[in-house]
C-alpha positions as CSV (number, residue, x, y, z in Angstrom):
1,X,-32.0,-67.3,-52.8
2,X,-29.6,-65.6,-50.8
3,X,-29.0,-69.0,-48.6
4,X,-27.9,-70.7,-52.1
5,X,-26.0,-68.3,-53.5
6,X,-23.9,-68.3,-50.0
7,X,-23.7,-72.7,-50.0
8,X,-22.3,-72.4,-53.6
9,X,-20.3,-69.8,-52.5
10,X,-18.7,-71.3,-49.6
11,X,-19.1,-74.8,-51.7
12,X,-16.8,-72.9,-54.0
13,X,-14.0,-71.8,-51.8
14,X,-13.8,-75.2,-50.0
15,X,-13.0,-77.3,-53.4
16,X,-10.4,-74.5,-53.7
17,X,-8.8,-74.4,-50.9
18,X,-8.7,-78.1,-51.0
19,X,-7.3,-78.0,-54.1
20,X,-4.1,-75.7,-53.2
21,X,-3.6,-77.8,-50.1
22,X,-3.0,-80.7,-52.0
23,X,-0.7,-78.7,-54.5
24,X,1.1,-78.0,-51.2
25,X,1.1,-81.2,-50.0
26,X,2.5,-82.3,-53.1
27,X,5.1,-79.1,-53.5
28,X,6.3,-80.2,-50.3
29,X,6.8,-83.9,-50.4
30,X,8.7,-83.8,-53.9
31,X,10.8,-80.8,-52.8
32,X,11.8,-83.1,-49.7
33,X,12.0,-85.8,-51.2
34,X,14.3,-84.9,-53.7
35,X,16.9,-83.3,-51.2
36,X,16.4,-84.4,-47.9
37,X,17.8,-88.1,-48.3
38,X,21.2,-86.3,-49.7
39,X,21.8,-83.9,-47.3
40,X,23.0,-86.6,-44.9
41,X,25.5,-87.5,-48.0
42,X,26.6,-84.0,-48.4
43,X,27.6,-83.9,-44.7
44,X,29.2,-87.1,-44.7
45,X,31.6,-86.3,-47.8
46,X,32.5,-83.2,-46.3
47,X,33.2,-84.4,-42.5
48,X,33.7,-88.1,-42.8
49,X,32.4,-88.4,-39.6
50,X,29.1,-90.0,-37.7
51,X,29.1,-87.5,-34.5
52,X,28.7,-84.6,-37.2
53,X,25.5,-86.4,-39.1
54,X,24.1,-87.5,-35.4
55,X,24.4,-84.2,-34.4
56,X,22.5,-82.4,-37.9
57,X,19.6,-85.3,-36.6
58,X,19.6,-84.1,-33.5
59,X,19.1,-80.6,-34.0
60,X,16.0,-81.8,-36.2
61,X,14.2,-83.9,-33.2
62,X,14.7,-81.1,-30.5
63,X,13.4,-78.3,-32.3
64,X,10.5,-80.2,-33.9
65,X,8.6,-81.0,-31.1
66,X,9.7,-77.5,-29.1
67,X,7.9,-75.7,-32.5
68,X,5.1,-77.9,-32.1
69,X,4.1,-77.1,-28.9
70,X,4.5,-73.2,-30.1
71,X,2.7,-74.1,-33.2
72,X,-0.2,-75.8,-31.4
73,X,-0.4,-72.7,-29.0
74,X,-0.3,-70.0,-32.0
75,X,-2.7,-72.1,-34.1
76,X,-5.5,-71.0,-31.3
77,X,-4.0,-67.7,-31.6
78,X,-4.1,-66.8,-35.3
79,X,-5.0,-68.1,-39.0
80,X,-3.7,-71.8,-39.3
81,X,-2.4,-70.7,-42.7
82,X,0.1,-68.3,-40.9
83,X,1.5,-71.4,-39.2
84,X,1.5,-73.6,-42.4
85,X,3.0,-70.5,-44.0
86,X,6.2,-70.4,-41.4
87,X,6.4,-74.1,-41.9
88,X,7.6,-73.8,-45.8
89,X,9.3,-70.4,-45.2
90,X,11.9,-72.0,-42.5
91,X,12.0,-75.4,-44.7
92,X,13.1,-72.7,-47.8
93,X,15.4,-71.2,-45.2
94,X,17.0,-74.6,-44.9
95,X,17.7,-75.2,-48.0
96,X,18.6,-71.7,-49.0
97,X,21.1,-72.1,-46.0
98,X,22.4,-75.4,-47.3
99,X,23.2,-73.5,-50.9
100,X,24.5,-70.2,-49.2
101,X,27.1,-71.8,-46.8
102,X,28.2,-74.4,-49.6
103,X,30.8,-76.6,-48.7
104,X,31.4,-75.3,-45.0
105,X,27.4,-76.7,-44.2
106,X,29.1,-79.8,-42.2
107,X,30.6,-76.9,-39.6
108,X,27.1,-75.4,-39.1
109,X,24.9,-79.2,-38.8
110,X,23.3,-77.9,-35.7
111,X,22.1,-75.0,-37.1
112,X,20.9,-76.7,-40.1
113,X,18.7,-79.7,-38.1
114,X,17.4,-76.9,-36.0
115,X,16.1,-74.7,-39.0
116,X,14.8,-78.2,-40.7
117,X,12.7,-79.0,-37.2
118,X,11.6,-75.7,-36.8
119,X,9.8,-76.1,-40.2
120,X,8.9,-79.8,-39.8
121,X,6.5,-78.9,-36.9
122,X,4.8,-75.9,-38.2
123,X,4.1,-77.8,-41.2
124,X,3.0,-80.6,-40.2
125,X,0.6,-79.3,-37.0
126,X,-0.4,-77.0,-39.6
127,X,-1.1,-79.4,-42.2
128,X,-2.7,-81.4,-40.3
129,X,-5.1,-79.2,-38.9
130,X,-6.1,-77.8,-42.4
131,X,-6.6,-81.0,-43.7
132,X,-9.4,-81.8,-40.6
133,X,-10.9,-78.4,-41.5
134,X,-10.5,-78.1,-45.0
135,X,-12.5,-82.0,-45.7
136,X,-15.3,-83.3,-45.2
137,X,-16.4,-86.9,-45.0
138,X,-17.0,-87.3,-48.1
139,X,-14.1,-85.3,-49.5
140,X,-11.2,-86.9,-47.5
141,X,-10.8,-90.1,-48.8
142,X,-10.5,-88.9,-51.8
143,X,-8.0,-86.0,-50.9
144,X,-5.9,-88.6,-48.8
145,X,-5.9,-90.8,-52.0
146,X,-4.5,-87.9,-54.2
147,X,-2.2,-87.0,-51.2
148,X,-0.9,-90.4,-51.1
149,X,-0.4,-91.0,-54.8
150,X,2.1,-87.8,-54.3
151,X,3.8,-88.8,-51.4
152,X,4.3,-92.4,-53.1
153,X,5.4,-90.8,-56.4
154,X,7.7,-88.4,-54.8
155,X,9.0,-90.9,-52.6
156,X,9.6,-93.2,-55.6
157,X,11.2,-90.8,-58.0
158,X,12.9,-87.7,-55.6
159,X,15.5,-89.9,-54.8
160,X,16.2,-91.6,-58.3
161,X,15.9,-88.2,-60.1
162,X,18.4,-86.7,-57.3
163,X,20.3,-89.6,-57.5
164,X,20.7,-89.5,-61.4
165,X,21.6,-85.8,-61.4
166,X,23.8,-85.9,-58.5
167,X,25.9,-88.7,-60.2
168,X,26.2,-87.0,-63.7
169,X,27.7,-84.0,-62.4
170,X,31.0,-82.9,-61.5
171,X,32.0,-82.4,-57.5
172,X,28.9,-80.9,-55.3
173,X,27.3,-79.3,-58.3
174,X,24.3,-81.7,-58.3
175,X,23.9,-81.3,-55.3
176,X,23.4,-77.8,-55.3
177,X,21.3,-78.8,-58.2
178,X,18.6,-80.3,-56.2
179,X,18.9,-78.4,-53.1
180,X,18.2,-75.2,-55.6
181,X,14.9,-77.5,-57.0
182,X,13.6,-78.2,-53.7
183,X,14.0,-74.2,-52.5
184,X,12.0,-73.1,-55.8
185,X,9.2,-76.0,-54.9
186,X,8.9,-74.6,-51.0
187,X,8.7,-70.9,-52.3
188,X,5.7,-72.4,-54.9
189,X,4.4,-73.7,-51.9
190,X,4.3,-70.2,-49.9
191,X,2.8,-68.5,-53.1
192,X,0.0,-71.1,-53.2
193,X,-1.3,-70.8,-49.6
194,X,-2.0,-67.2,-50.3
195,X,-5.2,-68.7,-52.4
196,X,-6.2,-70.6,-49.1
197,X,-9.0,-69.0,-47.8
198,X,-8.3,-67.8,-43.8
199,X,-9.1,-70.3,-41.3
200,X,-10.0,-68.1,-38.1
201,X,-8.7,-70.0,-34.7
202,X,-10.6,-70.0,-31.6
203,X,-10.4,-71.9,-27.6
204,X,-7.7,-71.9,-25.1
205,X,-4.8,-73.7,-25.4
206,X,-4.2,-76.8,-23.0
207,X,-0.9,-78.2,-23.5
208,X,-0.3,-79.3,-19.9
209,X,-3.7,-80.5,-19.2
210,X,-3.5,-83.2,-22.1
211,X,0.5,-83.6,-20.8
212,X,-1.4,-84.6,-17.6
213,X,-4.0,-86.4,-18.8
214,X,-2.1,-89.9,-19.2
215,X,-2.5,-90.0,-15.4
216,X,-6.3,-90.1,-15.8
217,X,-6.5,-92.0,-18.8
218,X,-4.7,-95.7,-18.6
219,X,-4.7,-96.0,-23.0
220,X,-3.4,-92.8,-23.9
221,X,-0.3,-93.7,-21.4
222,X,0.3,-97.2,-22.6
223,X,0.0,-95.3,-26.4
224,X,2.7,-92.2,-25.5
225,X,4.8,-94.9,-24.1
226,X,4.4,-96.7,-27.1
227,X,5.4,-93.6,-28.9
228,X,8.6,-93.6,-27.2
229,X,9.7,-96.7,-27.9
230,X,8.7,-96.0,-31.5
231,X,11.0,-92.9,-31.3
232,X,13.8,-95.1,-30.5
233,X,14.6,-97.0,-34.0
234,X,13.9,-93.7,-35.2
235,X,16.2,-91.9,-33.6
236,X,19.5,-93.6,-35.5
237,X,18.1,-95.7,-38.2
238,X,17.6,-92.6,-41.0
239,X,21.5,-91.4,-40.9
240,X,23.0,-94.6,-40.2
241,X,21.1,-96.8,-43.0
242,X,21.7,-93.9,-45.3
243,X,25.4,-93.5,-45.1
244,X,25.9,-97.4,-45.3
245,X,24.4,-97.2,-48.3
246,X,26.5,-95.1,-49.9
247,X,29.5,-96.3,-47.8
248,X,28.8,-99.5,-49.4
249,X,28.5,-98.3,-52.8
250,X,29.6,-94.9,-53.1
251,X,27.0,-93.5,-55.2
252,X,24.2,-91.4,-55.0
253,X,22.5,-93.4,-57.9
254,X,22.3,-96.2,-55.8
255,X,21.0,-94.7,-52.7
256,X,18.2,-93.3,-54.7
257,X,17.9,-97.0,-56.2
258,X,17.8,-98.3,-52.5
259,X,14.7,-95.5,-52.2
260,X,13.1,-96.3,-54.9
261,X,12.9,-100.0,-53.6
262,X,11.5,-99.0,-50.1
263,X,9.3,-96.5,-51.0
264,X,7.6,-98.7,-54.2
265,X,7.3,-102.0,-52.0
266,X,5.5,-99.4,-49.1
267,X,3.2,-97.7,-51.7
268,X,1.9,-101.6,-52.7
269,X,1.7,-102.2,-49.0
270,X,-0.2,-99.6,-47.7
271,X,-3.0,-100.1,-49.8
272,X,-3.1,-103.9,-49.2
273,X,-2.7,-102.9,-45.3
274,X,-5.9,-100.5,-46.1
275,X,-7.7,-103.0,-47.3
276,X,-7.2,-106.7,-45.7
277,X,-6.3,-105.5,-42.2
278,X,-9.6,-105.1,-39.9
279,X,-9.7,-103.8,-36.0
280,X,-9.3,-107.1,-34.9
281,X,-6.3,-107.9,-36.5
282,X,-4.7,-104.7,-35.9
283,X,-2.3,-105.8,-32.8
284,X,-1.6,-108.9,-34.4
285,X,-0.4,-106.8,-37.8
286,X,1.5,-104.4,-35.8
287,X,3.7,-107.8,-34.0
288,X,4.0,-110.0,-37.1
289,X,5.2,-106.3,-39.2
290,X,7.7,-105.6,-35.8
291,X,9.1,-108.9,-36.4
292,X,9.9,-108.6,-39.7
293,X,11.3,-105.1,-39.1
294,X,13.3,-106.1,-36.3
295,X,14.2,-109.6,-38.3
296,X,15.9,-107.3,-41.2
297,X,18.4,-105.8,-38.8
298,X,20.3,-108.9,-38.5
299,X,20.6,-109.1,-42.6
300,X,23.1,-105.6,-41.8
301,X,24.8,-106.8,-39.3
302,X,26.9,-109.4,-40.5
303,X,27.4,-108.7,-44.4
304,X,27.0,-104.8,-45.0
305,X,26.6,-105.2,-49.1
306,X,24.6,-103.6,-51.4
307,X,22.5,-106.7,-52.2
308,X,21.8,-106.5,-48.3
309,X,20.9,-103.5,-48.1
310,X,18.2,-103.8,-51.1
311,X,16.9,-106.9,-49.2
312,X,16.7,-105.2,-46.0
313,X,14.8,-102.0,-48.1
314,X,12.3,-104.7,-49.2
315,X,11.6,-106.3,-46.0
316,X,11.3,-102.7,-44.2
317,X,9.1,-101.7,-47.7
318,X,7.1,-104.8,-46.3
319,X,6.8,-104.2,-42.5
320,X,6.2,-100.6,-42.2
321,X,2.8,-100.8,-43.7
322,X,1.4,-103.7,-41.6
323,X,2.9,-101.8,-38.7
324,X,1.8,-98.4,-39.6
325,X,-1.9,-98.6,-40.6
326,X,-3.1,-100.0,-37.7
327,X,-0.9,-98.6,-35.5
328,X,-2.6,-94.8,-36.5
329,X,-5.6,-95.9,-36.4
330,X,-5.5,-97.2,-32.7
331,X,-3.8,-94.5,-31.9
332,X,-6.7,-91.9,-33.3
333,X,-9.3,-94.2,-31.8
334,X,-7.5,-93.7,-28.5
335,X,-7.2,-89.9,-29.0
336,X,-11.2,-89.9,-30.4
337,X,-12.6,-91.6,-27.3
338,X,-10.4,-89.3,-24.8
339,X,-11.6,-86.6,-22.5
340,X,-12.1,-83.5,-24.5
341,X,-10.8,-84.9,-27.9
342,X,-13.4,-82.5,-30.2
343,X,-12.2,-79.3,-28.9
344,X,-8.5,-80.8,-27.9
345,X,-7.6,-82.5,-30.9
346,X,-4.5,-79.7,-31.5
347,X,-3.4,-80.5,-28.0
348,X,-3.2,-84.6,-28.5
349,X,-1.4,-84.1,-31.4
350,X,1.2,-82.2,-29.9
351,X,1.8,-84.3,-26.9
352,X,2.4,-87.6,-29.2
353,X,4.3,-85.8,-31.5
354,X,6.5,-84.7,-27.8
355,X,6.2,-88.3,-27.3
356,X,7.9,-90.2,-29.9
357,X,10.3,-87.5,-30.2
358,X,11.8,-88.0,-26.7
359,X,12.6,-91.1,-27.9
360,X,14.4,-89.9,-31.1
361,X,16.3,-87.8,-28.6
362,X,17.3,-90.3,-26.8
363,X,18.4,-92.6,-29.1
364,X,20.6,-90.4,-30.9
365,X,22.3,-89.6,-27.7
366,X,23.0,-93.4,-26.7
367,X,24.7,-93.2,-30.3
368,X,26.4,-90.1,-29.7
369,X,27.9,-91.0,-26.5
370,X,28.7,-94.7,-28.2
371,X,30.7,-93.5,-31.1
372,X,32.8,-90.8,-28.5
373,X,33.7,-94.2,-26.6
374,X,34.0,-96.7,-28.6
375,X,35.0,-97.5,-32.6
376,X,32.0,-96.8,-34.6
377,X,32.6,-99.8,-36.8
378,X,32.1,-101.9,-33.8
379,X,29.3,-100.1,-31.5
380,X,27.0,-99.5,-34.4
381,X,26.2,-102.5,-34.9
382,X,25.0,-103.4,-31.6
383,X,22.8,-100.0,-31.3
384,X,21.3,-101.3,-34.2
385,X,20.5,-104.4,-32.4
386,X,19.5,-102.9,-29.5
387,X,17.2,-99.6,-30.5
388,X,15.7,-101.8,-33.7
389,X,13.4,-103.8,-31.1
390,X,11.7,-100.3,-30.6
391,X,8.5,-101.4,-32.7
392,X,8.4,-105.3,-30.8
393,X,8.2,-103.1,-27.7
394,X,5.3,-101.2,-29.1
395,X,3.5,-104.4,-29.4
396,X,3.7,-105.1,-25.8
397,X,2.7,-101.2,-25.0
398,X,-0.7,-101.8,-26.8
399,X,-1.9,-105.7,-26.8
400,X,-3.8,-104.5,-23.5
401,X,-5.8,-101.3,-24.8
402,X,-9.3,-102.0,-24.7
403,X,-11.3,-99.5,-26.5
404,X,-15.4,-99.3,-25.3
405,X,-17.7,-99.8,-28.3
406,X,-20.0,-96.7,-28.9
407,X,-21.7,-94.4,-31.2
408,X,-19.6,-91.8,-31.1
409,X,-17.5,-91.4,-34.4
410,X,-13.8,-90.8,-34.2
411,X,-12.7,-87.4,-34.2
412,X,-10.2,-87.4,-36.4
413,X,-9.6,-89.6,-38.6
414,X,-6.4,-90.4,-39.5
415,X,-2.8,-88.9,-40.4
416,X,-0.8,-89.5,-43.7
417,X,1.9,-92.1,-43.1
418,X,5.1,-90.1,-44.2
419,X,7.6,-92.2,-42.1
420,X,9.7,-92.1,-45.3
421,X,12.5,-90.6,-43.1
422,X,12.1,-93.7,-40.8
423,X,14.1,-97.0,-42.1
């Protein structure tokens, strides 16, 4: 009797705590959503100037895989919900920063990407642990459904709604409007992971070991690699797509138009990606969806309009799917099959994450040095060219991983697709 009363018990806690991580989940995508495609806008109107917005990004992609690797190590340490918890509180810093400093933010960009990293990667290493623990199969297709439906939905209507606002009122009131909304949503998010139930770590932490292990193990190379060269449309394609859209137009309504184009197109997408796109097709989905990716470039380069840039929103709302579905699931089935991948799983994450950051990093500082050399107008361009073959390159990285057949199940399933930040 005791035994039951202790499965309904636990039975209980877990439906609650997954529960609250969704409200999280969906706290936190709206509240970013709705704020972070506009702070690249409130830096341009204030500095006019593309080193100061390369810089802001820059700040993000250094920090964010620096407090992953800390994150990974403290999630062994203490309660996961500690790191999830100093995830939301730095990304509630950030915008709390963003409304405090006001019209001066543009002098402090580097401070404000680096408080924005430091909360992307305890969030997400957080979140992503939690949602491993906190499901079970046959709980986390149905909590990735719901998670989904928010991410789409916020990604649909954040933008418009910000977009709306930001347009109907006076000088940088909106935007203090938002950036207010999103703060409110992050602190929600703090107050509901208090209801979480504590998730006690455990093991060792080997961060250099799985560094290490791409000299042992030929796939997880070609896949890091792969990472990088993923990292490199990254890098430059957020900032610079955003402020050519509202260069182009010069409104926010438009930009959140633009978003609400991409991210509708991807939310149709991903589930026809779920469903029609088997293992075997999976390399030939990532090339055709890197063509098409890379193919929508071109529409930018020679006729920067706004009907352009809602054309290219619909081919990239097209291509990121077929690219991104199979592309996270090879790469978990590489990650599942490694050496160690049970207990490691915090450590493989990290290391990718390291991975396709690098070549954020590097991207942004090809564009930084470009712009200090040459005329923006001109060199843009032809970084676009060059860094938007990143994902045909990926292709090439995994058309010769060959992955064993057996009847060992894959450790970890999959990650949400939020590449929203990614165009």
């Amino acid at each position: 009797m005791e035994t039951y009363k202790v499965r309904i018990t636990n039975y209980i806690n877990e439906n609650k705590d997954l529960t609250f991580l969704l409200i999280i989940g969906g706290l936190y995508s709206l509240g970013l959503f709705l704020s972070n495609t506009f702070v690249n806008i409130y830096l341009w109107r204030q500095s006019g100037e593309y080193v100061t917005i390369a810089l802001y990004n820059l700040g993000i992609y250094i920090f964010q895989p620096i407090t992953f690797i800390i994150a990974g190590k403290m999630a062994k340490k203490v309660d996961r919900i500690v790191v999830l918890r100093l995830g939301v509180i730095f990304l509630s810093l950030f915008f709390l920063s963003v409304l405090f400093i006001g019209d001066a933010a543009a002098e402090f960009h580097i401070y404000l990407g680096s408080l924005l990293g430091i909360g992307f990667g305890f969030y997400w290493l957080a979140f992503n642990l939690l949602t491993f623990e906190i499901t079970e199969p046959d709980t986390r297709d149905v909590f990735n459904g719901f998670l989904g439906v928010l991410q789409s939905f916020g990604g649909m209507i954040g933008p418009l709604v910000a977009g709306i606002i930001i347009s109907r009122m006076e000088e940088n009131f909106g935007y203090k409007t938002i950036f207010t909304i999103s703060f409110f949503m992050f602190i929600g998010a703090v107050i509901c992971s208090f209801f979480l139930s504590k998730r006690e770590a455990e093991g060792a932490y080997h961060f250099k070991r799985i560094l290490l292990e791409r000299k042992h193990n030929l796939n997880w190379r070609k896949i890091l690699n792969a990472h990088v060269f993923q990292g490199f449309r990254e890098g430059i394609f957020l900032f610079v797509i955003t402020i050519w859209v509202y260069i182009a137009t010069g409104s926010e309504l438009a930009l959140g138009m633009f978003n609400l184009f991409l991210s509708g197109l991807s939310f149709i997408f991903y589930f026809v990606a779920t469903k029609f796109i088997k293992p075997s097709l999976r390399k030939k989905s990532i090339l055709i969806g890197a063509i098409i990716l890379y193919a929508a470039v071109y529409i930018l380069i020679f006729n920067v309009s706004y009907f352009a840039l809602i054309t290219y929103a619909v081919l990239i709302g097209i291509a990121y799917p077929i690219i991104n579905v199979p592309y996270a699931s090879l790469t978990y089935d590489v990650i599942g099959k490694a050496w160690r991948a049970r207990d490691l799983r915090i450590e493989y994450i990290v290391v990718r994450e390291l991975y396709v950051n690098i070549g954020r990093v590097v991207s942004i500082l090809f564009f930084l040095l470009s712009v200090m050399l040459f005329k923006a107008e001109e060199i843009i361009p032809i970084l676009l060219i060059t860094f938007g073959a990143g994902h045909i390159f990926i292709y090439f990285f995994i058309k010769d991983i060959h992955l064993l057949a057996d009847d060992n199940k894959e450790v970890i399933k999959k990650e949400e697709i939020t590449d929203e930040k990614n165009r």
